[in-house]
LUMTI-899537 format. One record per residue: residue number from 1; chain; x, z, y of N, C-alpha, C in turn. Coordinates in nm, 4 decimals, always signed. Each point is the difference from the previous one (the first is absolute). Last residue first. Layout:
BEGIN
NODE  num  chaine    n.east      n.up   n.north   ca.east     ca.up  ca.north    c.east      c.up   c.north
NODE  NUM       A         X         Z         Y         X         Z         Y         X         Z         Y
...
//
This chain:
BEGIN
NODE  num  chaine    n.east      n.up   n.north   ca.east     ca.up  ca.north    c.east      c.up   c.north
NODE   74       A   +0.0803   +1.0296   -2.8654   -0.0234   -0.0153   -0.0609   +0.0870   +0.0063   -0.1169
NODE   73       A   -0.1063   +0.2278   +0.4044   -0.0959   +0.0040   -0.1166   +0.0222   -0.0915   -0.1024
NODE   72       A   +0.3556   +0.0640   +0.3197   -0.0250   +0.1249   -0.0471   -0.1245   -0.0203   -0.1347
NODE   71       A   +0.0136   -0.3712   +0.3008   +0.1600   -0.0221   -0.0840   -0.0282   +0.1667   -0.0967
NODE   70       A   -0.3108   -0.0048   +0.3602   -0.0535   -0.1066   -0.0437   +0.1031   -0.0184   -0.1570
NODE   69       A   +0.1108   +0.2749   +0.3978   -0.1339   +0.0277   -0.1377   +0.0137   -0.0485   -0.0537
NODE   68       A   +0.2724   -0.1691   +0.3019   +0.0964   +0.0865   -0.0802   -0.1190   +0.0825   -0.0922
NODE   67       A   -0.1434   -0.3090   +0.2759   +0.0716   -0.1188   -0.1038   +0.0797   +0.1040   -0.0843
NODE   66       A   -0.2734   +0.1926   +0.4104   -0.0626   -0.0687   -0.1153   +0.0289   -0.0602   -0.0848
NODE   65       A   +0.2466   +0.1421   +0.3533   -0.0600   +0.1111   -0.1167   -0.0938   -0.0439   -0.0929
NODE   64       A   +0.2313   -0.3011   +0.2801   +0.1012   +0.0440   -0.0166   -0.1009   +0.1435   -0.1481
NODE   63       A   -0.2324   -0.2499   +0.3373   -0.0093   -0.0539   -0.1136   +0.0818   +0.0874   -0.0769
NODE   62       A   -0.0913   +0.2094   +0.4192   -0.0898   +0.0208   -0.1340   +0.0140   -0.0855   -0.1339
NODE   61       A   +0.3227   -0.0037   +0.3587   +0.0406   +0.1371   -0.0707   -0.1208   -0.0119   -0.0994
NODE   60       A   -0.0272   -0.3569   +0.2527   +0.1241   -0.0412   -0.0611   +0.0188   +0.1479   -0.1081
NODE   59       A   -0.3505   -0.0237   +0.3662   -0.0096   -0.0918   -0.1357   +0.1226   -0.0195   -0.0796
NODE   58       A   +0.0548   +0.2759   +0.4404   -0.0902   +0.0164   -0.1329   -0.0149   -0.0589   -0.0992
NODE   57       A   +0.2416   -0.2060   +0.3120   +0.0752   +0.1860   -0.0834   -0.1064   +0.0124   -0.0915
NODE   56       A   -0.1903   -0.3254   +0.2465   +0.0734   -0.0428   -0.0807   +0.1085   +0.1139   -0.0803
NODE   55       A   -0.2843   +0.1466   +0.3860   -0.0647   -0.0775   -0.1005   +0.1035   -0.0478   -0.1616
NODE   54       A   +0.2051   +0.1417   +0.4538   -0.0732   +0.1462   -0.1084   -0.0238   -0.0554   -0.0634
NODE   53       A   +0.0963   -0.3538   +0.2487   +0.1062   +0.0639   -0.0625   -0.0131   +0.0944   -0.0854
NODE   52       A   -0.3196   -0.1892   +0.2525   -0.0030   -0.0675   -0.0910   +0.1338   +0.0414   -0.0777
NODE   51       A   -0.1044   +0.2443   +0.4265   -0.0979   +0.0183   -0.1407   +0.0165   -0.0890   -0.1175
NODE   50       A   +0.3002   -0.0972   +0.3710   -0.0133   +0.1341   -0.0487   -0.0718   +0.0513   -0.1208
NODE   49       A   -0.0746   -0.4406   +0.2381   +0.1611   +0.0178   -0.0602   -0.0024   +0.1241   -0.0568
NODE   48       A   -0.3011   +0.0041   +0.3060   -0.0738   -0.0336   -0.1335   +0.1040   -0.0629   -0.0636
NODE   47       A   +0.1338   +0.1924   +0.4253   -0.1215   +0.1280   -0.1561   -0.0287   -0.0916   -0.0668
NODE   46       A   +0.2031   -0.2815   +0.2726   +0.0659   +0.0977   -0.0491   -0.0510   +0.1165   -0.0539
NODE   45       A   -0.2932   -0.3891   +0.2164   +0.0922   -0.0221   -0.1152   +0.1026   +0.1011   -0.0897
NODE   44       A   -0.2528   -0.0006   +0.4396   -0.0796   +0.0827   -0.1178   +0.0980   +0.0072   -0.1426
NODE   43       A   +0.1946   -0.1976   +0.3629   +0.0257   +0.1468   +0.0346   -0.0621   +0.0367   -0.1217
NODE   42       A   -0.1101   -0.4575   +0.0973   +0.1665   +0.0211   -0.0131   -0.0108   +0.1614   -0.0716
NODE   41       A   -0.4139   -0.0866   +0.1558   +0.0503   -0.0759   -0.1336   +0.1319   +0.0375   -0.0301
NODE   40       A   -0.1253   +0.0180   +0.4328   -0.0593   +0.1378   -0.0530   +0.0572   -0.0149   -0.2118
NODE   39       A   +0.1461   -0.3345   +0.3787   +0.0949   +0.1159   -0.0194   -0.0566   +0.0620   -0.0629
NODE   38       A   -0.2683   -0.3420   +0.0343   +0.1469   -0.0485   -0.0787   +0.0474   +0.1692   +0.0051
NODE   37       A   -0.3246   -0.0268   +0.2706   -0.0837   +0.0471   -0.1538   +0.1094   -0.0207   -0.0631
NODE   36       A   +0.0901   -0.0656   +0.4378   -0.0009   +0.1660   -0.0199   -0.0702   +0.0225   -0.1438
NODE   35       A   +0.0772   -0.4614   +0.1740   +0.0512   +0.0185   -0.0372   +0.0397   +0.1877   -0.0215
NODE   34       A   -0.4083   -0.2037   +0.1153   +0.0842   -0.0650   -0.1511   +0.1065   +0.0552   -0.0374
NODE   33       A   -0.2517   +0.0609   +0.4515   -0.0445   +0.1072   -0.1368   +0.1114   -0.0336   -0.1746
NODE   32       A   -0.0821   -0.2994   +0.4433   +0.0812   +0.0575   +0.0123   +0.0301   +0.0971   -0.1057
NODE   31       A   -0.3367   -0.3651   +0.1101   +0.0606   +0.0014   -0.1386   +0.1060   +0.1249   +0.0403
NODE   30       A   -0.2672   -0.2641   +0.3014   -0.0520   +0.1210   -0.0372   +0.0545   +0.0289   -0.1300
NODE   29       A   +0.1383   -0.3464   +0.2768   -0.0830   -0.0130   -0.1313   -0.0840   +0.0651   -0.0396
NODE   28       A   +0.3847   +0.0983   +0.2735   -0.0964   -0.0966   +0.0731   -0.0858   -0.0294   -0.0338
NODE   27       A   +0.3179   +0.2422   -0.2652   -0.1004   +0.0931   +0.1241   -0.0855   -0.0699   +0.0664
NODE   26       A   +0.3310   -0.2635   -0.2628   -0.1230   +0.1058   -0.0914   -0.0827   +0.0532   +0.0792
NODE   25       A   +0.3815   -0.2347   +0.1681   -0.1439   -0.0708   -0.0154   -0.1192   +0.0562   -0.0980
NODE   24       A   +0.4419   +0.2248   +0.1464   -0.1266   -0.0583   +0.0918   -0.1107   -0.0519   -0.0201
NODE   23       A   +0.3078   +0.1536   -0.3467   -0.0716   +0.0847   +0.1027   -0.0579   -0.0138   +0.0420
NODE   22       A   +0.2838   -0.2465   -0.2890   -0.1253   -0.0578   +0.0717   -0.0923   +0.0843   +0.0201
NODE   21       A   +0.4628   +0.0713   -0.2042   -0.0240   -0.0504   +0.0954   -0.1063   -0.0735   +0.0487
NODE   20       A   -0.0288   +0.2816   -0.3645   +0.0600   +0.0508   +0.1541   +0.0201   -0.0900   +0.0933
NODE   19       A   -0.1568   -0.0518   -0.4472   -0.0821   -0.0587   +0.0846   +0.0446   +0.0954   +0.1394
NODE   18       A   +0.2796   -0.0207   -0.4141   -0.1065   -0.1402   +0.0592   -0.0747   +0.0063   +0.1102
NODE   17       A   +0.1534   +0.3805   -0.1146   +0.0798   -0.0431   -0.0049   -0.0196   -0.1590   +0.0368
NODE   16       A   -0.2831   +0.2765   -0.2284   -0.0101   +0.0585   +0.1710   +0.1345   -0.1028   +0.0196
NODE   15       A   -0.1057   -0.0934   -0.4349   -0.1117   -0.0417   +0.1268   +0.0278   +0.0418   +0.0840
NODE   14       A   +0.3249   +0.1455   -0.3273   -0.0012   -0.1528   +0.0331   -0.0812   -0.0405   +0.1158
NODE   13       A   -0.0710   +0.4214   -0.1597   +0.1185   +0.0023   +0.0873   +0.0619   -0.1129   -0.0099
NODE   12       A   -0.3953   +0.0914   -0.2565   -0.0255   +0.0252   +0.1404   +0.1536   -0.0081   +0.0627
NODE   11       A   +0.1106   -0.1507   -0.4374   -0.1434   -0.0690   +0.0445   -0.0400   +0.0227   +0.1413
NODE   10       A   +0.3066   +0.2844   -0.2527   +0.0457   -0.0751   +0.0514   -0.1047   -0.1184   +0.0935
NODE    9       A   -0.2062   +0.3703   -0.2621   +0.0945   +0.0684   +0.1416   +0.0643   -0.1629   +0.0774
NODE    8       A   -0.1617   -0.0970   -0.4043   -0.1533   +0.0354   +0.0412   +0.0740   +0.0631   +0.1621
NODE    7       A   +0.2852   -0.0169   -0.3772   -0.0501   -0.1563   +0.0730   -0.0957   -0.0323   +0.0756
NODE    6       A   +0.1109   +0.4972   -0.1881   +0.1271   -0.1013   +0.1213   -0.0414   -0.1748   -0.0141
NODE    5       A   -0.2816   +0.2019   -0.2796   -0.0031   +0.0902   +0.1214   +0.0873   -0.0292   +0.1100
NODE    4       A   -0.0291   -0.1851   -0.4119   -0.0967   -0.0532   +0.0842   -0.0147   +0.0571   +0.1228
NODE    3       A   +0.3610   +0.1275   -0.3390   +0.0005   -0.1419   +0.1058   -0.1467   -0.0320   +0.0307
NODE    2       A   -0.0468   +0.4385   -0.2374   +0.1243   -0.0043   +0.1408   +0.0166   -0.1483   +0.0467
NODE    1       A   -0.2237   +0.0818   -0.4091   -0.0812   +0.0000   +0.1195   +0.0858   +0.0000   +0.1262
//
């Protein structure tokens, strides 16, 4: 789950990035907001790098116990 999470981070920090330089014409547009949703994305991105890190610990320690039952029963 972790590379969706950093491809998902990289993704908003490609778009704000793209679309910095067209500040102006965003705001003119009424589009100015875009690029404060790129940064919110960007930022959200790192707790959820985070959690997908716990996540995967986890699944790794529960398969890890389940293959050492599993070998035990049989």
């Amino acid at each position: 789950m972790v590379p969706f999470a950093v491809a998902g981070l990289v993704c908003w920090g490609v778009a704000g990035l793209v679309l910095l330089p067209f500040r102006a014409t965003l705001d003119a547009h009424g589009h100015g907001n875009w690029l404060a949703i790129c940064l919110a994305g960007f930022l959200w991105g790192f707790p959820g790098v985070a959690v997908m890190i716990r996540h995967d610990r986890r699944r790794r320690r529960r398969r890890a116990q389940e293959s050492a039952s599993t070998s035990l029963s049989s």
